[in-house]
N, C-alpha and C positions, 0 to 999 in steps of 0.2 A: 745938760748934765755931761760932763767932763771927765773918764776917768785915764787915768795913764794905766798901759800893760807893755810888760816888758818881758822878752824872752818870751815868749807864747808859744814859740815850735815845742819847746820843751817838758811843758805842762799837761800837755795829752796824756804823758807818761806818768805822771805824779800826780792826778787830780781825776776823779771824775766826779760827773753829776747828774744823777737819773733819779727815779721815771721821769720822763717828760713826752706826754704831758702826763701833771702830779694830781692828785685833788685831797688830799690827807699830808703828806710831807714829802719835801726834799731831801734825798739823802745824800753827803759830802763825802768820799773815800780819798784820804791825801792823808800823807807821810806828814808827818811835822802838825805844831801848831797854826790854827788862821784864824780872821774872824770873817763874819759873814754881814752884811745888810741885802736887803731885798726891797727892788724899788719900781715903782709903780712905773707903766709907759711914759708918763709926763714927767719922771724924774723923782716924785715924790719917796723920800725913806720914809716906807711902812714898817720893817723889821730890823732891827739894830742890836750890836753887842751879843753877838751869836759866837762865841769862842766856841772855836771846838778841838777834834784828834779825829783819827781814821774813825768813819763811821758815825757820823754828823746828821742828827738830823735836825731839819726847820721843820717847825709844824705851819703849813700855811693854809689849816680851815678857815679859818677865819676872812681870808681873802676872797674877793667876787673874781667867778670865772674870769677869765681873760689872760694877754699877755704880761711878763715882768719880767725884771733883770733880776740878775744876783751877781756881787760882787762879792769876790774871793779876796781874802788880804791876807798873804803870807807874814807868815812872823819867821819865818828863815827866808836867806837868799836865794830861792828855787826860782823867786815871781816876787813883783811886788805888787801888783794885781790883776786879776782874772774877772769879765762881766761877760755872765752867762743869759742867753736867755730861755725863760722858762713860758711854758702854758697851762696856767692851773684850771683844771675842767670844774 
């Protein structure tokens, strides 16, 4: 799995992503529109086509405990993307 991130110093300031660890949702607070996927340690996309605004949430019950990423995809020039990772209990 392969993603490009650019400008990363900058995104601390415009982006967060908490709780972690989650075990009900993640929540996204950023400026502007993005979308989101969410992807298994192997790479696999579990969760897709998550647009969102400040205050974003993914619902990830549905997932088995353990480690995952989350890629961020700006739709403005802030970032063109952001992978986080996450530990859903």
């Amino acid at each position: 799995m392969t993603f490009n991130v650019k400008n990363t110093e900058s995104t601390t300031s415009v982006m967060k992503v908490y709780p972690n660890p989650a075990s009900d949702y993640i929540q996204i607070d950023r400026l502007g529109s993005f979308s989101a996927e969410v992807f298994s340690i192997e790479g696999r996309l579990l969760i897709s086509d998550v647009v969102g605004q400040v205050g974003q949430q993914i619902d990830i019950r549905a997932l088995k405990p353990g480690l995952y990423f989350i890629r961020i995809n700006s739709k403005d020039e802030a970032f063109s993307a952001v992978v986080c990772k996450f530990i859903k209990n």
